[in-house]
C-alpha positions as CSV (number, residue, x, y, z in Angstrom):
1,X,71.5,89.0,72.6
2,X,74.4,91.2,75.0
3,X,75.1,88.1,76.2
4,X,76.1,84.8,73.3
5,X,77.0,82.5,76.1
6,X,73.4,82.3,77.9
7,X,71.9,81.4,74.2
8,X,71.8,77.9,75.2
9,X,70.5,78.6,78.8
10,X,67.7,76.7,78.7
11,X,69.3,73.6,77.3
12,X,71.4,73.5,80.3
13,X,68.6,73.5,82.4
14,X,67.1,71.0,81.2
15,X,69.7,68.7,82.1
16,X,70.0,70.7,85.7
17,X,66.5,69.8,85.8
18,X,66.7,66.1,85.5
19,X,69.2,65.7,88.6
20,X,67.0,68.8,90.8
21,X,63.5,67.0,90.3
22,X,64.9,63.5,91.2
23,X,66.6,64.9,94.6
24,X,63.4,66.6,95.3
25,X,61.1,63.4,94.7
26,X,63.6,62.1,96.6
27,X,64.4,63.8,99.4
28,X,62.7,64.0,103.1
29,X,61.1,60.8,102.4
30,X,60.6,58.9,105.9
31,X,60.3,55.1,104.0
32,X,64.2,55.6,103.3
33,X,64.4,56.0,107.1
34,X,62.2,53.0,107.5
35,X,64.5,50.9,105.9
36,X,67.8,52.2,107.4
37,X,68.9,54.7,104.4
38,X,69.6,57.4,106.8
39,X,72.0,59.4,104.9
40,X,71.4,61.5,101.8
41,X,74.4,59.5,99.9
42,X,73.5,56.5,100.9
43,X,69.7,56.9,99.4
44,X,71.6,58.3,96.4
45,X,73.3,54.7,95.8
46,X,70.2,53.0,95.4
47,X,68.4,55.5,93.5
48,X,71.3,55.4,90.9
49,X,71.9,51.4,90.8
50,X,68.3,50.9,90.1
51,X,68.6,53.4,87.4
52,X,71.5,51.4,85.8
53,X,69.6,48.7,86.4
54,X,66.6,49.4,84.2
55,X,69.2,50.5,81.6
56,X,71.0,47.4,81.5
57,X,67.8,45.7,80.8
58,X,66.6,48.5,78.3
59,X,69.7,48.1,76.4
60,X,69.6,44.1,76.1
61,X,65.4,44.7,75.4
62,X,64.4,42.5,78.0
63,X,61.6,43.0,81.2
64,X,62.6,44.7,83.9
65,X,59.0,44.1,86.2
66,X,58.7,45.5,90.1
67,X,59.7,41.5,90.8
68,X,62.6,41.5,89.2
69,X,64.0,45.3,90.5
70,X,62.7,43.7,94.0
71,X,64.9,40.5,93.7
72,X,67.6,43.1,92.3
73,X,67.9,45.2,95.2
74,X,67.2,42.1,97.6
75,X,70.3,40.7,96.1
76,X,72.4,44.2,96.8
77,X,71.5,44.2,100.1
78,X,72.6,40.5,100.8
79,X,76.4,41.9,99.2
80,X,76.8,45.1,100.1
81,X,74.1,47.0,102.3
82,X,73.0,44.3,105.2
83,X,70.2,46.4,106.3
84,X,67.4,44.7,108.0
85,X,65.1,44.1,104.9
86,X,63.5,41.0,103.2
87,X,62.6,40.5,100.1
88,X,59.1,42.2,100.5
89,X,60.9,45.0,101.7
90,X,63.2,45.3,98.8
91,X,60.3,44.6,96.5
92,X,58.1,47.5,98.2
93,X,61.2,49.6,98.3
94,X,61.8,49.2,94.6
95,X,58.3,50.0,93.8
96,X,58.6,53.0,95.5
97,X,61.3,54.2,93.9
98,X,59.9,53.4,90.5
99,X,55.8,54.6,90.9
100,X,56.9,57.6,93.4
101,X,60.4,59.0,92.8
102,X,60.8,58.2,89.2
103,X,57.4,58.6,88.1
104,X,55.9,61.1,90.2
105,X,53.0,59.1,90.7
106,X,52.0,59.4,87.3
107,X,51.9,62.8,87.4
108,X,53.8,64.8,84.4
109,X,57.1,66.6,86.1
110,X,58.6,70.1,84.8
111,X,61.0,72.3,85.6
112,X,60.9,76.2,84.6
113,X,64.0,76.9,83.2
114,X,64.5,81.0,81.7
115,X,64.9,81.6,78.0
116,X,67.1,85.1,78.0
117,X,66.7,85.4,74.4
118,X,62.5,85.1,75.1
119,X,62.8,86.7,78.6
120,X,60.5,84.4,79.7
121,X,60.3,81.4,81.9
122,X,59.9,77.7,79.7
123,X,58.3,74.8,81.2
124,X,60.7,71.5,80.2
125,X,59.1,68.6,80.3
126,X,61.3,65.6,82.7
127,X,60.3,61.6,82.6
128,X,63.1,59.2,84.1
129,X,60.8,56.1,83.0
130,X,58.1,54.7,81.0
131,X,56.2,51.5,81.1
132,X,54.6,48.6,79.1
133,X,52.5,46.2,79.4
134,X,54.2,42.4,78.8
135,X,52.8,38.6,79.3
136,X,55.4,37.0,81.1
137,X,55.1,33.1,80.2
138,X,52.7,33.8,77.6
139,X,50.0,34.3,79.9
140,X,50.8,36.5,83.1
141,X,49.9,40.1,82.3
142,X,53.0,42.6,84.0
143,X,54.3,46.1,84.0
144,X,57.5,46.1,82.5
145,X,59.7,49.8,83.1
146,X,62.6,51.1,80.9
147,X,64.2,54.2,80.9
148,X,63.4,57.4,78.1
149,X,65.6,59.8,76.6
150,X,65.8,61.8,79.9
151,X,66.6,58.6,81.8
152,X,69.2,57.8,79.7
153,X,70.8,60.9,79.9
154,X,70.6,61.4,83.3
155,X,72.6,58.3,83.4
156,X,75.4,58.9,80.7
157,X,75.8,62.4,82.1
158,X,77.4,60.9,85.2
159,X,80.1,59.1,83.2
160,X,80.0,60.1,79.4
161,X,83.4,59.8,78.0
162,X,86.9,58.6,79.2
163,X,88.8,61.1,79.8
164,X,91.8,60.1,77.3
165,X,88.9,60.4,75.2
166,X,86.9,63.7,76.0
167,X,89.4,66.1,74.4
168,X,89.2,63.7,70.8
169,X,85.5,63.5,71.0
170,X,84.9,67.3,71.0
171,X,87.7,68.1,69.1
172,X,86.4,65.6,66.4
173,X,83.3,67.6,66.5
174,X,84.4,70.7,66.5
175,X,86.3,69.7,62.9
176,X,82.5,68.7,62.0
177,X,80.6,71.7,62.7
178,X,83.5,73.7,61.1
179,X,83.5,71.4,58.0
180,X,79.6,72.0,57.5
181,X,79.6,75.7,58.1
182,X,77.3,75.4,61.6
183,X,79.8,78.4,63.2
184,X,77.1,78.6,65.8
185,X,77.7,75.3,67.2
186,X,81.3,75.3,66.4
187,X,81.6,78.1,69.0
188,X,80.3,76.4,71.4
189,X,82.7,73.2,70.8
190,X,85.5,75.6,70.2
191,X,85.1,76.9,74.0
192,X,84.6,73.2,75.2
193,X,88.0,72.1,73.8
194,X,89.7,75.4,74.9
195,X,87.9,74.6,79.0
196,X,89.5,71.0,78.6
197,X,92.6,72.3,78.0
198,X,92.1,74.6,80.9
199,X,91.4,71.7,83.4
200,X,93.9,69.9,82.0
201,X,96.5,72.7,82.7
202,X,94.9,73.6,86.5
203,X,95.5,69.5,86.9
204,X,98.6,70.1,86.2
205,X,99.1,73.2,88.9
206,X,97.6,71.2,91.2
207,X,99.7,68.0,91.1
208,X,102.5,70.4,91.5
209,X,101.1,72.1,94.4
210,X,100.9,68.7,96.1
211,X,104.4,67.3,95.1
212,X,105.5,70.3,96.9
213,X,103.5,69.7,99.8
214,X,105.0,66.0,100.1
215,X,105.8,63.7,97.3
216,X,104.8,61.1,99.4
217,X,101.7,62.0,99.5
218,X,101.1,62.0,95.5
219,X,100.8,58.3,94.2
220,X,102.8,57.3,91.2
221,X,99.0,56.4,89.5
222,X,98.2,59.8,90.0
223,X,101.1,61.2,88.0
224,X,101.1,58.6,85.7
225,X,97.8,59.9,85.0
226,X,98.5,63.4,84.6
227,X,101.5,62.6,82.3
228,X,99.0,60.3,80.0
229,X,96.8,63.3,80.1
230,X,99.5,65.8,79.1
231,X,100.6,63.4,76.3
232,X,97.0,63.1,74.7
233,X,96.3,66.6,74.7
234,X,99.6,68.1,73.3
235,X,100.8,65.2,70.6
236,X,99.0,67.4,67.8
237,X,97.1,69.6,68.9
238,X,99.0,72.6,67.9
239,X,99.3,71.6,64.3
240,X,95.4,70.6,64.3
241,X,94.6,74.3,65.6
242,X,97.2,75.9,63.3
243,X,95.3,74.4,60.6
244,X,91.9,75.7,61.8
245,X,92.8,79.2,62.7
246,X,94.2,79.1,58.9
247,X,90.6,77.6,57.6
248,X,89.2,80.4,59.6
249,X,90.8,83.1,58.7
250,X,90.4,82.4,55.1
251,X,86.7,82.0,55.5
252,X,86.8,85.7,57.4
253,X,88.1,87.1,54.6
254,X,86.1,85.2,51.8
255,X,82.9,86.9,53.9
256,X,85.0,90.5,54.3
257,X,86.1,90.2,50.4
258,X,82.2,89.3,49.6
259,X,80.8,92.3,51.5
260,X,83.5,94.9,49.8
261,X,82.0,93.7,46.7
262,X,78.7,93.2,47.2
263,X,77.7,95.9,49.4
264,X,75.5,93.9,52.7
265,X,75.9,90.9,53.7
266,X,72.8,89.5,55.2
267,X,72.2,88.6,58.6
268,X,72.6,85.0,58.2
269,X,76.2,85.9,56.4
270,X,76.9,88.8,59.4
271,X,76.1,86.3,61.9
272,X,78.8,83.9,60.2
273,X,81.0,86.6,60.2
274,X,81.0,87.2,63.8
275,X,81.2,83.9,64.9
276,X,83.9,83.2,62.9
277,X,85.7,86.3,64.4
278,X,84.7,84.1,68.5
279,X,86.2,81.2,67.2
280,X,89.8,83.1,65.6
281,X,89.5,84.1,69.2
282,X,89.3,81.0,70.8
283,X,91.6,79.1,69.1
284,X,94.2,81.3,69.8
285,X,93.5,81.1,73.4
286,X,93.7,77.5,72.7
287,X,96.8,77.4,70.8
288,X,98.2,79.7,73.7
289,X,97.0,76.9,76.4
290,X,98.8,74.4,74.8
291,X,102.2,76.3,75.1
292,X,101.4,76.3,78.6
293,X,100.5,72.6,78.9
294,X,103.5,71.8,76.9
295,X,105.7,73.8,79.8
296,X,104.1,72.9,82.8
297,X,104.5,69.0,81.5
298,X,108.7,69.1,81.4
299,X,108.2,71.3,84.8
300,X,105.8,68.9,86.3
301,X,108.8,65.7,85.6
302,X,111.5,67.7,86.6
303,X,109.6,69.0,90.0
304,X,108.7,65.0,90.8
305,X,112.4,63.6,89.8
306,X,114.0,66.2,92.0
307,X,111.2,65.9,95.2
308,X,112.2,62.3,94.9
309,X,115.8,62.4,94.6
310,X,115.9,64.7,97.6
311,X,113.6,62.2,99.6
312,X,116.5,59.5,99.0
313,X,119.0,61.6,100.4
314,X,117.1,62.1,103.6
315,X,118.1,58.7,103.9
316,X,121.7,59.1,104.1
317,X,121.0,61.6,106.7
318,X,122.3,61.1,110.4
319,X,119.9,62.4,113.1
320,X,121.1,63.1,116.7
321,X,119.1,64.2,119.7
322,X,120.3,67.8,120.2
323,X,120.1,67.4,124.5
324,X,121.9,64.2,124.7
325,X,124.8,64.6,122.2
326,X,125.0,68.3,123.0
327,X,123.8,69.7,125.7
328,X,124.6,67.2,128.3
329,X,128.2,67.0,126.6
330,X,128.6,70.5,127.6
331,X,127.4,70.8,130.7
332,X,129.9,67.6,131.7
333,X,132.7,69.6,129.7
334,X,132.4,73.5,129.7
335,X,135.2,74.2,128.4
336,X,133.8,72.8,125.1
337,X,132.3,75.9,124.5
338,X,135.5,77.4,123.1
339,X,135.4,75.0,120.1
340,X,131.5,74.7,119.5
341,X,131.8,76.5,116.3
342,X,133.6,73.4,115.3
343,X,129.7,71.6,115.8
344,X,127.5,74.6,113.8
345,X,130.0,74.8,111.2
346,X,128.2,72.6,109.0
347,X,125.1,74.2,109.2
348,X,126.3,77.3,107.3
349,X,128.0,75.4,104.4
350,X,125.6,75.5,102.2
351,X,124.7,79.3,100.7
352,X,120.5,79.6,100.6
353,X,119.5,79.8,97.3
354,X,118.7,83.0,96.3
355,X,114.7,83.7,94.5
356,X,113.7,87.4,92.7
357,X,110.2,87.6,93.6
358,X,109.3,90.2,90.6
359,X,105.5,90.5,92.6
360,X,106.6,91.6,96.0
361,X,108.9,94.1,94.4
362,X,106.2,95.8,92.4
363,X,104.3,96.1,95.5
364,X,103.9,99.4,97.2
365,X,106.3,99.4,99.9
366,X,105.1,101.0,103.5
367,X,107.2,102.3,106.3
368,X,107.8,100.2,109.1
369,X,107.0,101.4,112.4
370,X,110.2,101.1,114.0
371,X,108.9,101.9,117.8
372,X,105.5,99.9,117.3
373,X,108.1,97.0,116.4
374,X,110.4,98.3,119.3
375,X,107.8,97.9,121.6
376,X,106.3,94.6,120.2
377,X,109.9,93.2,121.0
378,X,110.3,93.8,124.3
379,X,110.0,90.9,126.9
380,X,108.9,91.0,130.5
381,X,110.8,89.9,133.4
382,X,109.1,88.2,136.3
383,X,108.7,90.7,139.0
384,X,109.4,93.7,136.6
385,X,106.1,95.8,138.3
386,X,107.7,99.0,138.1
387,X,108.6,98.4,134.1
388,X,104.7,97.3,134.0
389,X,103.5,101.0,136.2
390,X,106.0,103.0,133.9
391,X,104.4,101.4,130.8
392,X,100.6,101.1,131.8
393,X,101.4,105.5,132.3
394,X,102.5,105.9,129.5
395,X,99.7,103.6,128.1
396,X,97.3,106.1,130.1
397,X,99.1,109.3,128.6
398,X,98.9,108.6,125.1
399,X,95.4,107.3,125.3
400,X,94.5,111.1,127.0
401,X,95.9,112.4,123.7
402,X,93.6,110.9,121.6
403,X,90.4,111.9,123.9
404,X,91.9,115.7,123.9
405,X,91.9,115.7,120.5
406,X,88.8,113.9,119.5
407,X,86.9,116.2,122.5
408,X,88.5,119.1,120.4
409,X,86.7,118.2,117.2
410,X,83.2,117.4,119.1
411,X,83.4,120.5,120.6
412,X,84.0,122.3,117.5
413,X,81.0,120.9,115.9
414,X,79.0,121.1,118.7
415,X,79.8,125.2,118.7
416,X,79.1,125.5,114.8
417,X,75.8,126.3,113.5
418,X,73.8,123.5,112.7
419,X,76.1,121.3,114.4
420,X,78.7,121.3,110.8
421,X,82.0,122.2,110.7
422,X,85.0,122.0,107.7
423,X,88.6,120.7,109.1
424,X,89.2,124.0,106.9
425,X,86.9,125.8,109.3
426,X,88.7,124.6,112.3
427,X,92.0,125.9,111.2
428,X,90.9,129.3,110.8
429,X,89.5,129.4,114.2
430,X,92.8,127.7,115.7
431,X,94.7,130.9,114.1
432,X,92.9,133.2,116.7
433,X,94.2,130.1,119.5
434,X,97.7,128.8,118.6
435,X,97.5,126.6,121.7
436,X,94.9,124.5,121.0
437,X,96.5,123.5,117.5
438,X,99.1,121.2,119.7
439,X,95.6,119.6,121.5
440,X,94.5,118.8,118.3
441,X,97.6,117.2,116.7
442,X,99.9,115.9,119.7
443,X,101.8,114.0,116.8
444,X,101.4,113.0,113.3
445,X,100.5,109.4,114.3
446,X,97.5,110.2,116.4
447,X,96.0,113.0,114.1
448,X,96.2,110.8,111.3
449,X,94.6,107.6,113.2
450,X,91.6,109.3,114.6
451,X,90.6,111.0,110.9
452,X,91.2,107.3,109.1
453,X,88.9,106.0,111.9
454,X,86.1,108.7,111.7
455,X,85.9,108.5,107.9
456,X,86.3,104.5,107.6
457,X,83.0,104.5,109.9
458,X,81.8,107.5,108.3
459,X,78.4,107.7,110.4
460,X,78.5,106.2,114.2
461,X,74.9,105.7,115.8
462,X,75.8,106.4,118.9
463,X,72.0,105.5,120.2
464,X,73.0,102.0,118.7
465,X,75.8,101.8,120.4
466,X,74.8,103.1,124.2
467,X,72.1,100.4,123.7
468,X,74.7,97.5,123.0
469,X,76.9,99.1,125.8
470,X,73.8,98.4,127.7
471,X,73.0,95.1,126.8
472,X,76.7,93.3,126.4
473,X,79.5,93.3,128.7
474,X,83.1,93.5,127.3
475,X,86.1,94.0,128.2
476,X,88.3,97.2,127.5
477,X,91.3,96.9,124.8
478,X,93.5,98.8,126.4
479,X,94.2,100.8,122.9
480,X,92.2,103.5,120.9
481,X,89.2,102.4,120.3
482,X,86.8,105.3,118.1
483,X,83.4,104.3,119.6
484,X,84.3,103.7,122.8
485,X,86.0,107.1,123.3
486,X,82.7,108.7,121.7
487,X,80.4,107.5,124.1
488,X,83.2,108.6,127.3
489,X,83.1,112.3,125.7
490,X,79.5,112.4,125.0
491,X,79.0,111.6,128.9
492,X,81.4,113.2,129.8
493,X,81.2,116.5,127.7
494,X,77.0,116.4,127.9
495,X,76.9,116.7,124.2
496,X,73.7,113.8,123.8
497,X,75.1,113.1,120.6
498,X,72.2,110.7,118.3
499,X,74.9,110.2,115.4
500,X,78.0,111.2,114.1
501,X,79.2,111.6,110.2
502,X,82.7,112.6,108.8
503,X,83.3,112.5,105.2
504,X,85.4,113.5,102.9
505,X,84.3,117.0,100.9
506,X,85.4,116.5,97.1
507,X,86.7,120.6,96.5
508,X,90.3,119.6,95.4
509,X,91.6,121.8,98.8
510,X,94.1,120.8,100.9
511,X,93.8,121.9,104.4
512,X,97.3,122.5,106.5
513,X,98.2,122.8,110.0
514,X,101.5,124.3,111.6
515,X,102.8,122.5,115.1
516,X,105.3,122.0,117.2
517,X,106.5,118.5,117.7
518,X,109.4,117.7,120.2
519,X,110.0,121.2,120.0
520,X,110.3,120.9,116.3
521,X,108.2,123.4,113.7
522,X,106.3,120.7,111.7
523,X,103.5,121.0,109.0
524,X,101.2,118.1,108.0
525,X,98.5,118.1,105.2
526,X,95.4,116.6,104.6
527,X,92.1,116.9,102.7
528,X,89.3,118.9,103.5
529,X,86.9,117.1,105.7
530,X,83.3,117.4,107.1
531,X,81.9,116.7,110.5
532,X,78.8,116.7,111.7
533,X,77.0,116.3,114.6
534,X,73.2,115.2,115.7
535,X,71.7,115.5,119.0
536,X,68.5,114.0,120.4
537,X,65.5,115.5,120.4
């Protein structure tokens, strides 16, 4: 197979299947409804203690009939659920769940899970519960239910191992596997134990992220939990791995040694070989995982100690309402003023502490618009109207810019043959008219905006957009705005433009233009580019 990790695929469906079948048997049932189990989770709860019910009495082998799941659930709804039901209802209710949910009906239930290595679909057979017939009394003739293979691991699934325990468990059975030369299922164990250690170390991250957030808000059960976790997982792990990466190795080159001397190995040997090599792999991904635990642990106590200790302090800290014990003081004494450094001395005592973020200096640094920024900065003054008709002009005068050089281009293509013109193509023809090159680029920042626009979009239906125009009302930004401005010029021009594309022709030519800028010579360069134009019918 390309792929080793869907070998298994179907295995894993299987157990998918059991939980996919019983919340389809389940679900959109109205008698839930009937008996007040309006919610999904809440249908869920009594699905699942019935099921542990029936295990309970499969483990200690005695009957579990549709009497005694009905006085079961009667008694659950007495504690805990209070619906509206007798002990009829909880009877008929029970039966349900056991001769329709559970059992289909006693129809046979399977789930089509895909074999990759057969490329083919497989039908998995699913049964939650079986039944028996038993003489209760010696005499009375009753079905008794108890749970099958599938039943039962539907139910340990939901709470296998502790999980002080989990890592132990497949660690243990990794050693197994690798002890009886099954390297196929060692793999698989082998990336268990390393995704343990993985959750273990994202638990970690986690809790950090929250004692940040607030210590307060992170229980000391919590941490003690994480630190118990941390504890399990590093107190010998390293050595344990150490030990297998040795056994490995040597076996590698026990199968290497054997092949340099025999000649082939076969392909149950070759397929040893490689798994060995996935599991070298692994483990040193493992052993790698538990440097990292073994960090983040001592980082994780000293983060909580010193959230903690600075939470104390806070205590020891005086607070003041700024208005009453300064403002007003002022305003009764102005000539306070003169000494209020005196007051916000404190506050710069204490130099910031100083942090080398080594990821936003690798990033790729970008002007900063000073003027956009200028602009952004500026406040209004109440009353200010002739600020707001000198700025709404020069709002208006930029924003003709960009239309005389966007008409500039349509009318270009329009002109060429077959409606396709080069930016290449358009310089040579501005040779012949100089003017027209300072329509075409009023400034740097407009040129370049309206070519990054027309090849982001690349094609603009411009039937599309007279029909939305047509249908919707909105509101004018104020700013450039690409399809806008085409739809103006196509009225305005009489082009009956269908669709526009611009794109980017791959020749390795760079196309430059010579203007004047503030009465400045300036050249700017850009890639060849294509336009093209299509007009109705």
């Amino acid at each position: 197979m390309q792929y080793e990790f869907l070998k298994q695929f179907p295995k894993r469906m299987k157990h998918v299947g059991r939980y996919v079948l019983l919340f389809a048997n389940s679900s959109q049932k109205a008698i839930w409804k009937q008996y007040g189990f309006q919610k999904t989770d809440e249908q869920m709860t009594v699905l699942f203690a019935i099921l542990l019910y029936v295990m309970e009495q499969s483990l200690k082998d005695e009957h579990c009939t549709a009497d005694d799941i009905g006085a079961y659930l009667d008694s659950l709804n007495v504690l805990y659920f209070h619906k509206n039901m007798g002990y009829m209802d909880c009877r008929t209710l029970g039966d349900y769940i056991l001769n329709v949910i559970l059992s289909n009906e006693g129809k046979a239930m399977y789930f089509e899970g895909y074999d990759f290595a057969a490329q083919e679909y497989r039908s998995m057979h699913v049964s939650y519960v079986a039944n028996r017939i038993v003489y209760v009394d010696s005499e009375v003739r009753r079905t008794s239910y108890y749970l099958t293979e599938d039943g039962y691991n539907l139910i340990l699934s939901t709470m296998e191992i502790e999980d002080n325990l989990r890592f132990d468990v497949h660690e243990m059975i990794f050693r197994m596997h690798l002890e009886k030369q099954s390297y196929d299922k060692a793999v698989d164990d082998i990336k268990n134990v390393f995704n343990l250690l993985r959750i273990q170390l994202q638990r970690i991250k986690e809790a950090m992220g929250k004692i940040r957030r607030n210590a307060l808000s992170y229980s000391v059960a919590e941490y003690e939990a994480v630190l118990e976790g941390n504890l399990a997982t590093i107190s010998d792990t390293k050595q344990k791995f150490l030990d297998y990466r040795a056994l490995v190795q040597k076996r590698v080159k026990e199968l290497e040694d054997m092949d340099l001397h025999v000649g082939r190995l076969s392909s149950k040997e070759e397929d040893k070989l490689k798994n060995l090599g996935i599991i070298e792999y692994y483990l040193n991904r493992t052993i790698d995982e538990h440097q990292k635990i073994l960090s983040s642990h001592f980082d994780l106590k000293s983060l909580y100690t010193h959230e903690l200790e600075l939470l104390a302090q806070m205590s020891y800290i005086r607070r003041f309402s700024i208005r009453s014990e300064l403002y007003e003081k002022i305003l009764e004494q102005p000539e306070a003023l003169s000494r209020l450094d005196l007051f916000l001395r404190p506050l710069f005592s204490n130099e910031p502490e100083k942090v080398y973020n080594l990821k936003k200096a690798m990033e790729l640094q970008r002007p900063i618009r000073k003027k956009a920024a200028a602009e952004e900065e500026e406040h209004l003054e109440f009353g200010d109207e002739e600020w707001m008709r000198q700025e709404e002009r020069r709002q208006q005068e930029k924003l003709a810019k960009y239309e005389r050089s966007l008409s500039l281009l349509l009318q270009k293509a329009a002109e060429a043959a077959g409606g396709r013109i080069s930016l290449e193509e358009i310089k040579e023809g501005l040779l012949e008219q100089p003017e027209e090159v300072s329509v075409l680029i009023p400034n740097v920042q407009i040129f370049k905006e309206i070519m990054v626009e027309l090849l982001k979009n690349q094609t603009v239906d411009l039937r599309k957009l007279k029909k939305e125009r047509r249908e919707y009302l909105s509101e004018g930004t104020g700013g450039f705005q690409l399809n806008e401005m085409l739809l103006s010029l196509d009225e305005a021009m009489g082009l009956g433009l269908r669709e526009l594309s611009v794109y980017r022709i791959e020749d390795g030519r760079v196309v430059s233009f010579e203007y004047k800028e503030d009465g400045i010579q300036k050249r700017i360069c850009c890639s060849n580019v294509q336009i093209c134009i299509r007009r109705e019918d």
